[in-house]
N, C-alpha and C positions, 0 to 999 in steps of 0.2 A: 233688814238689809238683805238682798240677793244675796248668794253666791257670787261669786268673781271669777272670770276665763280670761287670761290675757294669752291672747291672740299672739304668737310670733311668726310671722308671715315676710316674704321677701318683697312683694307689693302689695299692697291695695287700690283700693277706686279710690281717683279716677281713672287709673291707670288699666288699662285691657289686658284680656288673656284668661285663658280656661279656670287656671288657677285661684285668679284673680275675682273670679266671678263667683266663683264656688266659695270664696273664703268671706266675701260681702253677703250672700244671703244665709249663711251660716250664722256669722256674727249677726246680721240683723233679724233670722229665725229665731237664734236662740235666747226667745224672752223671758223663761225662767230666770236671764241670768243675766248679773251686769257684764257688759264684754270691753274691756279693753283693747288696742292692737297697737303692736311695737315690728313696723316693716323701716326700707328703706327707699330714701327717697330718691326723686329723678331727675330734681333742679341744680344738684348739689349745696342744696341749704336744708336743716337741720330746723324743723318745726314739729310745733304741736296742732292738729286739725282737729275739729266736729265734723262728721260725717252721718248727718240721720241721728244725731245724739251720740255717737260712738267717737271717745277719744281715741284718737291714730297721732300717733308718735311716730313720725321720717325723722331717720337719723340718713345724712349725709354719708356716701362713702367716699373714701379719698383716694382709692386705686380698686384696678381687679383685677386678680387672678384667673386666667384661665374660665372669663367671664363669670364670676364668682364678685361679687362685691364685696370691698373689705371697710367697713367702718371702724375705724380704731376705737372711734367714742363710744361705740356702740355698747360697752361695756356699764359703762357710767350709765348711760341712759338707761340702758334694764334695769341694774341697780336699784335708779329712782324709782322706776315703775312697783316693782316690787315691794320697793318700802311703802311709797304712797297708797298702792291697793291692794295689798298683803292677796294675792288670788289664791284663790283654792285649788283651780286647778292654771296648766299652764299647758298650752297647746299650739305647738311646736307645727307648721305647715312644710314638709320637707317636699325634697330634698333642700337644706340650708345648711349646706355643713360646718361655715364658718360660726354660726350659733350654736354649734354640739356641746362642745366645751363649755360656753359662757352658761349656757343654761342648767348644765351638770352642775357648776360650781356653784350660780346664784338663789337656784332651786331653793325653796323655804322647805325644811323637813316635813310639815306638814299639806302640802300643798299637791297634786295629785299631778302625774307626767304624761300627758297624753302627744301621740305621735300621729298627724294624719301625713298617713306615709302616699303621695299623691303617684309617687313614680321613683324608682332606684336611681341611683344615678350609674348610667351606663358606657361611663368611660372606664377602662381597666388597665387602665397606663398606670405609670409611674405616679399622677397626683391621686388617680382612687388610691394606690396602696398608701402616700402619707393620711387620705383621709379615713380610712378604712376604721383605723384603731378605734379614732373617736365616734367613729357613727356605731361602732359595738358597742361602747361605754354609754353610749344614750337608748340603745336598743335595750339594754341589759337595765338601767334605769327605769325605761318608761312601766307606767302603769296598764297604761292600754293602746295598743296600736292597732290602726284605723285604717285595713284597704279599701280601696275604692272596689276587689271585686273578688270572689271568692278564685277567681282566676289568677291574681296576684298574687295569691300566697302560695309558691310556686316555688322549686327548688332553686332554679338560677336568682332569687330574688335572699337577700339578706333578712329578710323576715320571717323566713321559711321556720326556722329554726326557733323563732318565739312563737307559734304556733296557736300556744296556751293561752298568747293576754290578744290576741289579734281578732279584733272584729271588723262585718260587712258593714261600710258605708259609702252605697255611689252616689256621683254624682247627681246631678239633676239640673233639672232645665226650669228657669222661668215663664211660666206658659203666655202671662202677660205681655212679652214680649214678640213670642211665638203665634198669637190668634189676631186673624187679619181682625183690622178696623176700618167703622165705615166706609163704605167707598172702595177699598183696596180691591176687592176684586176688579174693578174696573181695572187698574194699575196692573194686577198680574194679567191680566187679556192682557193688554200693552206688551208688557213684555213677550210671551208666548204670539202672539201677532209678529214683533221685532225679527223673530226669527222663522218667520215664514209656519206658524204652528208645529213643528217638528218636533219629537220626543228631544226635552233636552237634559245631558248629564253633568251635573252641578259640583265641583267640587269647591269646598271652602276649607281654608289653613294659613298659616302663614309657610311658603316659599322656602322650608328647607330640609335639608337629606330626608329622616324617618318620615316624611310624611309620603314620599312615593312619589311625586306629583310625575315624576319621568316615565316609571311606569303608567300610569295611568293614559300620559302622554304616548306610550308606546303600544298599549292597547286599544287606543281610538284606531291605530291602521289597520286593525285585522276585526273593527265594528263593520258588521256587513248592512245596518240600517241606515237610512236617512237621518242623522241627526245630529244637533250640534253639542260640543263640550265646553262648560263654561269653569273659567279657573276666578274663583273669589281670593282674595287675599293678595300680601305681594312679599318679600324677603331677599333673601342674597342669591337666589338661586335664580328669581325671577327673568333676569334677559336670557340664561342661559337655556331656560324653559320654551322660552319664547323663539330662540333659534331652531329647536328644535320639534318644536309644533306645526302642523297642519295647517296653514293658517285659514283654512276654507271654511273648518267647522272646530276648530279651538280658537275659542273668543276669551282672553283676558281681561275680566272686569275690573282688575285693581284693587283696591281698597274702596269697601261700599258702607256704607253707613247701617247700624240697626233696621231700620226700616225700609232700605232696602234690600236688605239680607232677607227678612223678614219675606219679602216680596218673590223675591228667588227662590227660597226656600220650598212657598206653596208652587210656584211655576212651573219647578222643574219636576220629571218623572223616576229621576233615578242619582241617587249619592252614591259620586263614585270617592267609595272613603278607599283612599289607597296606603295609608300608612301599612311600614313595612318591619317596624322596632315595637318591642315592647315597652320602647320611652312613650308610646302612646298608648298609654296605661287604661284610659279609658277612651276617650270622645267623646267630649263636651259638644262637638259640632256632628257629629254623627246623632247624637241624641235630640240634637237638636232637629234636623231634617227628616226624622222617624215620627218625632210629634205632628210636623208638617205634611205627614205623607207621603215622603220621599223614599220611595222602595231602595235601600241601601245594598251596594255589592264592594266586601271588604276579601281581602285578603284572610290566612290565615296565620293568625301570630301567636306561638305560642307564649304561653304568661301573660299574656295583656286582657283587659277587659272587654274589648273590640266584641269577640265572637262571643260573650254570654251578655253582652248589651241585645246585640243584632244575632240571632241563633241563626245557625243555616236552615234553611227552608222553611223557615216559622216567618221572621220578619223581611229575611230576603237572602242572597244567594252568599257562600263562601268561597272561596276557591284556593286552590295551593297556590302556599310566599314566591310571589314575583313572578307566577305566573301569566304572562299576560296573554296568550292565546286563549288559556282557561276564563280569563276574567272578559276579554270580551265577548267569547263566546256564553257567558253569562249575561251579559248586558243584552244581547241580542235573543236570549230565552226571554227575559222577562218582555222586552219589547214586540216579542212574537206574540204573547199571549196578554191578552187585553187582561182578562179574567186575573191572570195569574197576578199581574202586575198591580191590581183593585187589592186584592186580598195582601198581597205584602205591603203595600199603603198603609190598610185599614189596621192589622196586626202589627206593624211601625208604631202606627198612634195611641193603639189602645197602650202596647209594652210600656210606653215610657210614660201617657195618663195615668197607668196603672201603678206604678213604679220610681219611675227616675223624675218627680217631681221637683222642683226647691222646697216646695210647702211638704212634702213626704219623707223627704230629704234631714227638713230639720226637725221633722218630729221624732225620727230616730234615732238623730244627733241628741238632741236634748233625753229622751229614754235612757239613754249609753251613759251620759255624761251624769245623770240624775245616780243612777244604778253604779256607776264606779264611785259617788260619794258616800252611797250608804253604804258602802264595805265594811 
């Protein structure tokens, strides 16, 4: 019989999001080992799924805190979990601070405490100081905790301080996803056709504050090229986005589907990754458009993964936080210079073929996890 990982995670697939994504080809990377998972569900019912072989346990939550889901049952049902599959190890997908405690308490002595710490949580009001206590008690607990980037382990970050048990594991991207198929090139002509062939700059995110999408928007007026910006995604931010755009050359695509993200992706010439928080721990979608050859221009954020994902002047340009005179006037170097803008492409794709793969991703996961059992 495997080893045993149960998975505690806030969603899984089918449900979207960076998160989300990373914690499905994790659990289904990692084949040494049978994998459990215990999230919460989105219909407000309380089931048991098969996912690709993987039992996933949605517990119901019945309110939320301060967008925080609280499943009261949630309790019972680890419980079960635990007795049914006695796991070895138990791996904790934070931030979930409402599981800190449960998991402190229901922990088998034997059983190993791992922390993929994905992002802090960076409210510092009044609910981080009641959550504070507990998320030291499970810090102080775990066996080994898991940043996504040697850039996270960073003094303003709660981790700082375990040092000793903290290791590198970033994300990574499905390339399956990411390599046009048959035919698509035709599709991405289409699209670059659509918009009279002009250099175009691609952002994709979901529509709120950390991600910048205003700046981003406020540095298209001081782009001195022809060209157009296209915003993927949509959230609560969206119409106010939209008031305040260009509307001659910011074009809102909405919510697009895989495959035609996919499409965008190779299209366009330049990711304008604007996140401006170190809650944007890494970039799942920034990695994404670097595989694609999307020459990316980020900001710079201290503690986040952002600038050792995409180096300055290796993959493509950085520029100082919320600058946006700086940042367009980046976009319009790279646009200036054909040459320049090929080799940040090219050096995008090899970084993250080399590196931030799924398939690479969980070979290291599984190493880590292998190597914290033989202790």
């Amino acid at each position: 019989m495997p080893k045993t990982i149960l998975h505690v995670a806030k969603y899984y697939y089918p449900e979207e999001g960076g998160i989300e994504t990373v914690t499905k080809y994790l659990v289904e990377g990692l084949t040494d080992f049978r994998n459990i998972v215990i999230c919460y569900s989105t219909d407000g019912k309380t089931r048991t799924d098969e996912v690709n072989g993987v039992v996933v346990k949605r517990v119901a939550p019945m309110f939320q805190i301060a967008r925080q889901d609280v499943p009261l049952s949630y309790r019972r049902h680890l419980k079960k979990l635990i007795k049914t599959y006695q796991p070895d190890i138990i791996n904790v997908h934070c931030p979930n601070p409402y599981v800190y405690p449960i998991v402190c308490r229901l922990k088998p002595k034997n059983a190993k405490l791992v922390l993929l710490w994905h992002s802090d949580i960076l409210t510092k009001g009044v609910l981080y100081k009641a959550i504070k206590p507990v998320e030291s008690i499970i810090l102080k607990k775990a066996d080994l905790i898991v940043a996504t980037s040697p850039n996270y382990v960073h003094p303003s970050s709660p981790i700082y301080k375990y040092g000793d048990k903290v290791k590198i594991l970033p994300n990574g991207v499905i390339t399956e996803n990411l390599d046009l198929q048959q035919g698509e090139e035709e599709e991405v002509r289409k699209i670059k056709e659509g918009y009279d062939n002009k250099p175009l700059i691609l952002f994709v995110g979901r529509h709120i504050p950390y991600k910048g999408i205003d700046f981003l928007i406020e540095a298209e007026k001081h782009v001195k090229h022809d060209c157009y910006f296209l915003i993927a995604g949509r959230g609560p931010k969206t119409e106010e986005l939209k008031r305040k755009a260009n509307p001659k050359r910011v074009k809102f695509l909405g919510k697009v589907s895989d495959t035609a993200l996919r499409r965008y992706y190779h299209a366009a010439d330049i990711f304008g990754f604007s996140s401006i928080t170190k809650q944007e721990a890494f970039g799942v979608a920034l990695a994404e458009a670097m595989y694609c050859r999307c020459a990316p221009v980020t900001f710079e954020i201290e503690g986040s993964g952002v600038n050792w994902l995409s180096p300055a002047g290796e993959t493509g340009e950085v520029v100082p936080l919320k600058n946006v005179e700086a940042y367009a006037a980046a976009i319009d170097k790279i646009l200036s210079d054909k040459e320049l803008l090929h080799n940040y492409a090219e050096a995008s794709h090899q970084r993250v073929a080399d590196h931030f793969t799924s398939e690479i991703v969980a070979a290291e996961a599984d190493r880590l996890l292998n190597q914290l059992l033989e202790k």
